[in-house]
C-alpha positions as CSV (number, residue, x, y, z in Angstrom):
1,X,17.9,-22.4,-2.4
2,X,20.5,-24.7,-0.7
3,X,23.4,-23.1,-2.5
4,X,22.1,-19.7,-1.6
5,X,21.5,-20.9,2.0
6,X,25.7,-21.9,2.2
7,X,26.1,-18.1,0.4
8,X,24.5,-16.5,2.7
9,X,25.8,-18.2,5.8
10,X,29.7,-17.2,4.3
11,X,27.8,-13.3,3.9
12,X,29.3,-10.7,6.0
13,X,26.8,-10.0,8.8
14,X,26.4,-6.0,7.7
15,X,24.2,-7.4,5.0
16,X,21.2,-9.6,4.0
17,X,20.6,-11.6,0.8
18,X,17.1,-11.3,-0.4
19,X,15.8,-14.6,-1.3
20,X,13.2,-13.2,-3.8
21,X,10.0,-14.7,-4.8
22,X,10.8,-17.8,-6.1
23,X,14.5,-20.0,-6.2
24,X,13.0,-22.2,-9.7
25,X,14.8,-20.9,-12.3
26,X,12.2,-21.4,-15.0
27,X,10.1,-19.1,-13.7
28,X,12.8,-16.0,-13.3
29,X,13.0,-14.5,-16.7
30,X,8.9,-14.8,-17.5
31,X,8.4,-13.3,-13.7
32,X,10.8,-10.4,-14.1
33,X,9.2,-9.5,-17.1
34,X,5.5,-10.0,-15.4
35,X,6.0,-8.0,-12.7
36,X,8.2,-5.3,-14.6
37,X,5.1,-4.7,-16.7
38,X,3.4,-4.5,-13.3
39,X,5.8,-1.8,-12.2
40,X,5.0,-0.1,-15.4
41,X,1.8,0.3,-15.3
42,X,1.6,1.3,-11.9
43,X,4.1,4.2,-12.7
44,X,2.5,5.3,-15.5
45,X,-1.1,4.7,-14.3
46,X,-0.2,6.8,-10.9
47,X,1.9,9.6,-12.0
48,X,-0.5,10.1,-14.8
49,X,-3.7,10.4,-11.9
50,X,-1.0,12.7,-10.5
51,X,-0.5,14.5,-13.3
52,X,-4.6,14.8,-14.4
53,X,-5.5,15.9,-11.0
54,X,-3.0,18.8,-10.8
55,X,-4.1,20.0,-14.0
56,X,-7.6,20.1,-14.0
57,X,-8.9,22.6,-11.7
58,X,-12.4,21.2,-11.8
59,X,-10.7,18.0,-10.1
60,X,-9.9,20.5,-7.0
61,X,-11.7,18.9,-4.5
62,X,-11.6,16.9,-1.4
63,X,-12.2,13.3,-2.9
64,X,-9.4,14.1,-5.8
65,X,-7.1,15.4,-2.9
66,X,-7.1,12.4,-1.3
67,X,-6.9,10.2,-4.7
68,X,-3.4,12.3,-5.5
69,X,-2.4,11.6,-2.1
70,X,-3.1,8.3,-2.7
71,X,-1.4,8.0,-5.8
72,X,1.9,9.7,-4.3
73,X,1.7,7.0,-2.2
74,X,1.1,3.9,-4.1
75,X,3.9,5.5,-6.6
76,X,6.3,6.0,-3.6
77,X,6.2,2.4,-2.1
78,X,5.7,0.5,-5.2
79,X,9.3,1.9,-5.8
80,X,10.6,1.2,-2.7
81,X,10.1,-2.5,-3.1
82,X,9.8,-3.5,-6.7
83,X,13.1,-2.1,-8.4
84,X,15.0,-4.2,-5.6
85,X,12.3,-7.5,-5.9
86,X,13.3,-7.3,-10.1
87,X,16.9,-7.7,-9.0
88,X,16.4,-11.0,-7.4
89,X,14.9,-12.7,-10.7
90,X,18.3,-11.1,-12.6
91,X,20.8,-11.5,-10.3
92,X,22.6,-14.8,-8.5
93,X,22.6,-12.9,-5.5
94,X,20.6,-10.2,-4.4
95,X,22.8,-8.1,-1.5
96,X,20.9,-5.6,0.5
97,X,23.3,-3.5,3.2
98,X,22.1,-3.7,7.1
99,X,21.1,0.4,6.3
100,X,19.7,-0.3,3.1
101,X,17.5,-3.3,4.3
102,X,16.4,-1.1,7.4
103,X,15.9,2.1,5.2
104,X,13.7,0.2,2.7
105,X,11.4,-1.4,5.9
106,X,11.1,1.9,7.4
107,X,9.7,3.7,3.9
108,X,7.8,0.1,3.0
109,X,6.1,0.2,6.2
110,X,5.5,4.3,6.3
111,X,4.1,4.0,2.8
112,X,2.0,1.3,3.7
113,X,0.1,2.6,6.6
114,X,0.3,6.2,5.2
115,X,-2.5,4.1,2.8
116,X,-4.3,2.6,5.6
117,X,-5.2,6.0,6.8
118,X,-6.0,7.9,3.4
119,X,-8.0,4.7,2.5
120,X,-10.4,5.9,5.8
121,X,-10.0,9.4,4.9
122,X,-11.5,9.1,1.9
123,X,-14.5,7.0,3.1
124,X,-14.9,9.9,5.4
125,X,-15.3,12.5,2.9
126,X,-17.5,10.1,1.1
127,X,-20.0,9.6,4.1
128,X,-20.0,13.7,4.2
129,X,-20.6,13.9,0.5
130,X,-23.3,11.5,1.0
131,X,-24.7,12.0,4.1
132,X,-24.9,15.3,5.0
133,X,-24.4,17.2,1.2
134,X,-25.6,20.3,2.7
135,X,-22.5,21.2,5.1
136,X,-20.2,19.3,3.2
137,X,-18.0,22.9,1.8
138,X,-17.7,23.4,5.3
139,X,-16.3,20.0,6.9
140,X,-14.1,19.3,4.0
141,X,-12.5,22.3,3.5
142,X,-8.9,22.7,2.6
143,X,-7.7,23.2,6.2
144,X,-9.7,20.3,7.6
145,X,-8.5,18.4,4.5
146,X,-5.2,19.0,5.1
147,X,-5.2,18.3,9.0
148,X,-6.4,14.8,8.0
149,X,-3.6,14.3,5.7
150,X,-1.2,15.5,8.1
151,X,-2.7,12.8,10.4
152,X,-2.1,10.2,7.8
153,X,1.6,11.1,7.7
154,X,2.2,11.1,11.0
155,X,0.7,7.8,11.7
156,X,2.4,6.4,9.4
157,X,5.8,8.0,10.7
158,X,5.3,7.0,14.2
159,X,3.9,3.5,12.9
160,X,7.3,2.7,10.8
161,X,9.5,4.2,13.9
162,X,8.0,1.8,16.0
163,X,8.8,-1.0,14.0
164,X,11.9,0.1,12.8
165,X,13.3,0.9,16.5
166,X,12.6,-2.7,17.7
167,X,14.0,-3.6,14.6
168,X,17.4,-2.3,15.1
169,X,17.8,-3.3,18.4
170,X,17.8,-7.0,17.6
171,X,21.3,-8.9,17.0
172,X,20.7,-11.1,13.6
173,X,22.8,-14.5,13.1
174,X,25.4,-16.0,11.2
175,X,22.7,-17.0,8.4
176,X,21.6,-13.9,6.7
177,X,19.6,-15.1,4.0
178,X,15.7,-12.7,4.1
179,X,13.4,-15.6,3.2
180,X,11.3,-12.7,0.9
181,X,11.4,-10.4,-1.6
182,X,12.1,-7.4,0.6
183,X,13.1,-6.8,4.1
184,X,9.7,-7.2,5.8
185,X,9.2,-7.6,9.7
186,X,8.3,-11.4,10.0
187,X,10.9,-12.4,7.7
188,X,13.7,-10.1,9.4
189,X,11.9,-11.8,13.2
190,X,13.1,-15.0,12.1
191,X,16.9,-14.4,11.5
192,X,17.4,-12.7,15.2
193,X,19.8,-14.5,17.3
194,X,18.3,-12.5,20.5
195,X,14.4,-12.2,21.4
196,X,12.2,-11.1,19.5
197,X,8.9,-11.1,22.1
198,X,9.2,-6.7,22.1
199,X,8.7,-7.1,17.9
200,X,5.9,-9.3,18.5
201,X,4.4,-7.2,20.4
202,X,4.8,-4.5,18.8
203,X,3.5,-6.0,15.8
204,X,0.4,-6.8,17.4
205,X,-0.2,-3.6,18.6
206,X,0.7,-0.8,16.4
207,X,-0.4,-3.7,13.0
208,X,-3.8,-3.8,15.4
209,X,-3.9,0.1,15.6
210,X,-3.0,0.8,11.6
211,X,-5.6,-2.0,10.2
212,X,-7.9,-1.8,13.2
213,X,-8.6,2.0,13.4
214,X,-8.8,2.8,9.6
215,X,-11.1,-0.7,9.1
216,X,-13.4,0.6,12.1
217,X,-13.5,4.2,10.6
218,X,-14.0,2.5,6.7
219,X,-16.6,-0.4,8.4
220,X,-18.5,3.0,10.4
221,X,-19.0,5.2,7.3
222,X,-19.7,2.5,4.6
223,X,-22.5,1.6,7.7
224,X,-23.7,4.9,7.4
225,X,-23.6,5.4,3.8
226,X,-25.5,2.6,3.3
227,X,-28.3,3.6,5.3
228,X,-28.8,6.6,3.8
229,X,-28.6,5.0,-0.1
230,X,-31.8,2.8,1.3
231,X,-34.0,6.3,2.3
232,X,-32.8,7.7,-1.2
233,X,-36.7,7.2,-3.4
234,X,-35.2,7.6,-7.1
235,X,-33.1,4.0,-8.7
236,X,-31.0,6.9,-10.3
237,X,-29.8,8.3,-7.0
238,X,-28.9,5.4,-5.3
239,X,-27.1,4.0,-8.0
240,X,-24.9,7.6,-8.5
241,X,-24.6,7.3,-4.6
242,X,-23.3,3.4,-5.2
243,X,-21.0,4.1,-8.4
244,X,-19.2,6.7,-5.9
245,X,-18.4,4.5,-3.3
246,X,-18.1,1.0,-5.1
247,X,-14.0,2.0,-6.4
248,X,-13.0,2.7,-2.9
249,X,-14.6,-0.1,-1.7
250,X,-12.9,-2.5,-4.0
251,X,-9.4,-0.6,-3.3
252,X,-10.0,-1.3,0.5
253,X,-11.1,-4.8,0.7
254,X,-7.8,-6.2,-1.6
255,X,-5.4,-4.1,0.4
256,X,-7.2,-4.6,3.9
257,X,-8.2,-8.2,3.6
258,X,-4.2,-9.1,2.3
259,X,-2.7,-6.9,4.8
260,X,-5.0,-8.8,8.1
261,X,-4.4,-12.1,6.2
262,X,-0.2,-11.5,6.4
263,X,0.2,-9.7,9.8
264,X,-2.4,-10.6,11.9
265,X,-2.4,-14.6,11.9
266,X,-0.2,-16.9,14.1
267,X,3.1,-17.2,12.5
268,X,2.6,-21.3,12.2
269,X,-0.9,-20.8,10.4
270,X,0.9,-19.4,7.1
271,X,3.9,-20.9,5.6
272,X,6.1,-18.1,4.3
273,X,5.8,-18.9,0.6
274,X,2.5,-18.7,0.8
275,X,3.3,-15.4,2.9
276,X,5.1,-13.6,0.1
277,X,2.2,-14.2,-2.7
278,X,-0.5,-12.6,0.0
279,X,2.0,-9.5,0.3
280,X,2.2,-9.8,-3.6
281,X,-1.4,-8.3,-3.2
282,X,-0.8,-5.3,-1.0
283,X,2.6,-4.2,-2.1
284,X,2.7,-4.8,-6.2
285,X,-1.1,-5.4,-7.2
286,X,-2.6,-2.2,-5.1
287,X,-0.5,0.2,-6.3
288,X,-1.1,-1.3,-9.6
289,X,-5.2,-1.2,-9.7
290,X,-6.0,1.8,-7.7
291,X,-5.4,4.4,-10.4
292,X,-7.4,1.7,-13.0
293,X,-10.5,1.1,-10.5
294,X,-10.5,4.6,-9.7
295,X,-10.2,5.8,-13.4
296,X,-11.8,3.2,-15.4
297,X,-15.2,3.5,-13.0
298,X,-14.8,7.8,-12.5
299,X,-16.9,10.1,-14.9
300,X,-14.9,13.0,-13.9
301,X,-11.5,11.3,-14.0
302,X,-12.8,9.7,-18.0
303,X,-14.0,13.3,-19.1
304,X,-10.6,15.2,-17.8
305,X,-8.6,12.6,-19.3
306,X,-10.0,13.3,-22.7
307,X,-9.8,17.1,-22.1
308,X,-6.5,16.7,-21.5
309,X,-5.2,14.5,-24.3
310,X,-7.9,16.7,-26.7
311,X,-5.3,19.9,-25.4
312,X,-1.8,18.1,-26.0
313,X,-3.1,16.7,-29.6
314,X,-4.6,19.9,-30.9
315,X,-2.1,22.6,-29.2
């Protein structure tokens, strides 16, 4: 780390080096191979959800609308950040331009809260599946569907422009080395030569807004759903009413509870190495188990899997 440290102070200033995970170099040949495998999977596992979605037309339906979305989006921002992370176990030093580093924050952070939201659109649908079944056609249908997705986007839009903005306006020192394994905020905050009270504030507010809002909405419906499970009589409805919910429960308390437990703490609580192995949760392992938890514990997802792989074997 030193000898990096003396690199990256020599570095011209219209670039950063990316630390990575770890400077041991032991451990850089068995973790580039870990968390390639990781990336694997979490490409194949997502694109193929993509794929077994769009083909089935008995998957057509609000839940499995928001499960591709999801996927789209777990595919989309694992690849913004692990491609460049496996350079950094291969590679003495691991340049990222001014553009590049601000392009990949701006899509890493869009991404991200893009799944905040879709994570408490989809406990909305399920409270409406569960909760009031018989006008269920009627608020999910494809327009409101698709108004709620556009709302995802454009949080997430306005969410990364807000952090990017205050980004760019800061003037960044001589020492250019990104203590992490992509360009996040708090590690970028701590290389600024000028003030960085705005980006703290703006952290607090618009990191408030995308965990607060979707973890109210989430905390609101599960409330509900639960209630209703209770006045359900038959053991084999509640559990069907459970199995539904339990995946997106699991899904939302690893990617909510890492997310709270990076952003929203005093910077002096958390050193940043242990920093960069709670964002190891939210930005490689996520991505990676959604389309498993989802899949693994989905009837419908099992059966149209083996329709589909029945079809490419015997056409």
């Amino acid at each position: 780390m030193p000898e990096m440290r003396m690199v990256a102070e020599n570095s011209s200033g219209t670039e950063f080096i990316l630390a990575g995970l770890t400077s041991q170099p032991e451990l850089q040949i068995p973790l580039f191979f870990l968390f390639l495998g990781f990336y694997m999977v979490t490409v194949v596992g997502n694109l193929g959800l993509i794929t077994l979605i769009g083909l089935n037309s008995h998957l057509h339906t609000p839940m499995y609308f928001f499960l591709y979305n999801l996927s789209v989006i777990d595919f989309c921002y694992s690849t913004v950040i692990t491609p460049k992370m496996l350079m950094s176990f291969v590679s003495k030093k691991n340049i990222i331009s001014y553009a590049g580093c601000m392009t990949q924050l701006f899509f890493f952070l869009f991404f991200v809260i893009s799944e905040s939201f879709i994570l408490s659109a989809m406990a909305y649908d399920r409270y409406v599946a569960i909760c009031k079944p018989l006008v269920y056609a009627a608020s999910m249908s494809p327009q409101i569907c698709l108004l709620l997705l556009l709302g995802v986007y454009v949080m997430g839009f306005v969410g990364a422009m807000a952090h990017t903005a205050s980004m760019v306006r800061l003037t960044f020192c001589a020492n250019n080395l990104v203590d992490h394994y992509l360009c996040d905020i708090l590690p970028l905050l701590e290389l600024s030569c000028t003030s960085t009270y705005v980006n703290e504030l703006v952290v607090f507010i618009v990191v408030g807004i995308d965990i607060g809002v979707p973890t109210v909405t989430i905390f609101i419906s599960y409330a509900l759903i639960l209630s209703s499970i209770l006045h359900i009589h038959s053991t084999k409805g509640r559990s069907k009413a459970f199995s539904t919910c339990s995946s997106h429960i699991i899904a939302v308390s690893l990617f909510f509870g890492s997310g709270a437990f990076m952003y929203l703490k005093p910077s002096s609580f958390l050193p940043m190495n242990q920093g960069k192995v709670s964002s190891l949760f939210y930005t490689i392992v996520v991505p990676m188990l959604n389309p498993l938890i989802y899949s693994l514990r989905n009837r419908d997802v099992k059966s149209a899997l083996k329709k589909t792989l029945s079809k490419i074997l015997f056409s």
